[in-house]
LUMTOR-349923 format. One line per 8 residues: number of its first residue (from 1); for each residue x, y, z of C-alpha. Coordinates in steps of 0.05 Angstrom, whole numbers. Example, Ala and Ser with C-alpha at 12.3 -4.5 7.8 and 13.67 -1.06 7.14 Angstrom:
BEGIN
1> 246/-90/156  273/-21/143
***
This chain:
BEGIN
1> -485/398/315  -556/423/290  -591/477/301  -658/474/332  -700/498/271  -653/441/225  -710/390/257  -764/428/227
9> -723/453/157  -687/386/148  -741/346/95  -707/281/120  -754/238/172  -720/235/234  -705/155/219  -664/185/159
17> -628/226/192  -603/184/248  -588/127/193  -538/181/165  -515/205/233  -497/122/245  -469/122/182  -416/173/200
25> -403/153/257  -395/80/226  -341/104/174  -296/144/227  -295/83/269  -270/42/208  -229/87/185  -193/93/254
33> -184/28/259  -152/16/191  -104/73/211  -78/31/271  -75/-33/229  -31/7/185  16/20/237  9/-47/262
41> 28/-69/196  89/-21/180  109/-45/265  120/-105/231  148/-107/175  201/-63/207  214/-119/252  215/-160/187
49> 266/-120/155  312/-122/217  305/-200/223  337/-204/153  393/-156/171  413/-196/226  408/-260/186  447/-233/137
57> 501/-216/186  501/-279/220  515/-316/142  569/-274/129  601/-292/203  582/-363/185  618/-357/114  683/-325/148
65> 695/-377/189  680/-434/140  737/-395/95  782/-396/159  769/-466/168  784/-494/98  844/-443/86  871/-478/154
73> 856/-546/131  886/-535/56  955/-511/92  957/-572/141  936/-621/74  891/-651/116  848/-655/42  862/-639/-28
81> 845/-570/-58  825/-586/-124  776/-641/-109  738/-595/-50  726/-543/-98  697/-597/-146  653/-629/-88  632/-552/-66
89> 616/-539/-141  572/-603/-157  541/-588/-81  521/-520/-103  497/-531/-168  450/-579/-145  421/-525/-91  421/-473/-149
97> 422/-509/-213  442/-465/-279  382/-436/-322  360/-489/-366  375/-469/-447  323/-424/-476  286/-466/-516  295/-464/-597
105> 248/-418/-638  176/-451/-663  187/-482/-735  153/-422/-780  107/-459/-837  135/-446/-912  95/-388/-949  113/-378/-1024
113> 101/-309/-1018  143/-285/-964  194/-340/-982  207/-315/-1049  200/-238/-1013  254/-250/-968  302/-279/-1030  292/-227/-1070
121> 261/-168/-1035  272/-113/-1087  234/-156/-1138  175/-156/-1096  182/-87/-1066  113/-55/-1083  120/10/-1132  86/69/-1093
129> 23/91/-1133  16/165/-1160  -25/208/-1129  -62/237/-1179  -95/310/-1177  -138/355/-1223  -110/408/-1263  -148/472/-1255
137> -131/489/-1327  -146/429/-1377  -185/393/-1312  -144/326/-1327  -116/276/-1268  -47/281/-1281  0/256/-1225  24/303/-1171
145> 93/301/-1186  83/326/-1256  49/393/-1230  68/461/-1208  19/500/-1167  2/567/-1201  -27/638/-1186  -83/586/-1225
153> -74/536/-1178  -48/467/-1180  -38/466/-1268  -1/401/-1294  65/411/-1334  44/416/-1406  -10/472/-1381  48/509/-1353
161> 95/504/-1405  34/531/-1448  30/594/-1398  103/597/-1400  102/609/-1483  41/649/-1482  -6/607/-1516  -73/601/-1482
***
């Protein structure tokens, strides 16, 4: 509800404001009825789920007494065992045939490179390049596993065996 003075305050035109008001009232109507066609929905698929349940009962009652049946049959030898399990065998493998064979992997085109790679891998294993870094003392690149870092800083071997002896 508005106040009284709102129609004065409100900069809206009153066309505005009853386009909003519509609006509103618009959405709550939608949104009331996609609340009942919720429940409608989960109505049903509850009735779903119990339509299954009682078809699934009614195969298992259906698959005891086919069980009964041919155990009863196989002790009068009214037919022979081994050839009803082969006719119930090819019948269900045509209603659920087995998964075809997966399908041999694509022919890969010959490289040289990775041929000859996967030979002799350690031949063609790539040798890891030196980082190289400055010596603060002679202000060479020397690689940085040839250098010891220093109250000089980072000084390459010979410039600390230098230090070491004392010469400058």
């Amino acid at each position: 509800m508005s106040n009284f003075f709102d129609l004065f305050l409100d900069p809206r035109t009153y066309g505005e404001r009853r386009v909003e008001r519509d609006l509103q009232q618009g959405i709550a109507s939608l949104a009331s009825a996609q609340a009942s066609e919720t429940g409608a929905l989960r109505r049903e698929a509850a009735e779903m789920r119990l339509e299954v349940f009682q078809l699934e009962k009614q195969v298992m009652r259906l698959t005891a007494m086919v069980s009964v049946l041919a155990q009863a049959l196989g002790k009068a030898g009214a037919y022979d065992e081994a050839w009803a399990r082969e006719e119930l065998t090819t019948l269900l493998q045509k209603i659920d045939p087995p998964p075809a064979p997966a399908p041999p992997p694509p022919a890969r085109a010959a490289t040289p490179y990775r041929d000859a790679h996967a030979a002799h891998p350690a031949q063609h294993a790539a040798a890891p390049l030196p980082k190289l870094v400055e010596c603060t003392r002679c202000h060479q690149q020397v690689d940085a596993a040839h250098t010891v870092f220093s109250e000089q800083g980072v000084v390459c071997d010979a410039c600390q065996r230098a230090i070491d002896l004392g010469t400058p």
